[in-house]
N, C-alpha and C positions, 0 to 999 in steps of 0.2 A: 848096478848102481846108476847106469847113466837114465835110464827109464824114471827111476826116482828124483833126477835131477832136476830135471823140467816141471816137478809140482808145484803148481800156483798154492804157498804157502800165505799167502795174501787171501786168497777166494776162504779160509776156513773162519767162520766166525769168532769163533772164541779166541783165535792167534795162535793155534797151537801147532808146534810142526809137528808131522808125520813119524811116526814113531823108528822107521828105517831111517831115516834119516839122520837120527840122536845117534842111532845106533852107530852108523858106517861116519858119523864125525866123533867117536866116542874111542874107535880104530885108528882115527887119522886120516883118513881117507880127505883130502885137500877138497876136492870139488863139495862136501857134504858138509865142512866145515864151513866153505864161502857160503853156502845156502843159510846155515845157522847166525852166521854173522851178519849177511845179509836181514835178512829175518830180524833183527834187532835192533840194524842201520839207525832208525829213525827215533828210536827209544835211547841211543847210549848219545845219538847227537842232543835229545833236549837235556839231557842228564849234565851236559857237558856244557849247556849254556850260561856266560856267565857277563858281568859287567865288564869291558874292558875298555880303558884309554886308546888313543891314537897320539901322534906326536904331538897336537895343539891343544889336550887337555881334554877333549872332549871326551863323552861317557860313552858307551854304547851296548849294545847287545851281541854279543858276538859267542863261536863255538870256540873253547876252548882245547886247542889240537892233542893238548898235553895230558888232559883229563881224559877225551874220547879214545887217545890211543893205548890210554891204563885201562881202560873197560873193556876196551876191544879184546886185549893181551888176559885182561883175567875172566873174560868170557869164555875164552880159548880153551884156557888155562883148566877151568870148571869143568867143559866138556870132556874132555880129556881125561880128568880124574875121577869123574863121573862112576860109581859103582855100580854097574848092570847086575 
């Protein structure tokens, strides 16, 4: 697995990970799950964007921590139960 770890999942055009990779985070295997989640990072943050106040009323754009860490957990989750 660790040979698989180090793949620039970023350099594939289309976004797609490596199919070892489903697999051995499909096991559990911790280090193949971080690459999977990684791999999504930047997609479950805009998901997670939302309006939010600060103490003086003001509006703003901000990540919602509570939203990204329910996608994170049912990202997980999917893999996991994933039927190979």
């Amino acid at each position: 697995m660790n040979g698989m770890i180090n793949t620039n999942t970023e350099s594939n055009e289309r976004g797609f990970l490596p199919y070892p990779i489903i697999l051995a985070a499909n096991k559990g295997e911790l280090e193949a799950m971080k690459v999977v989640v990684l791999h999504y990072r930047s997609y479950m943050t805009s998901l997670s964007m939302r309006k939010l106040r600060d103490e003086q009323g003001n509006t703003y754009w901000g990540i919602d921590e509570d939203t990204r860490e329910r996608l994170r957990a049912k990202l997980m989750q999917s893999v996991l139960a994933f039927k190979i």
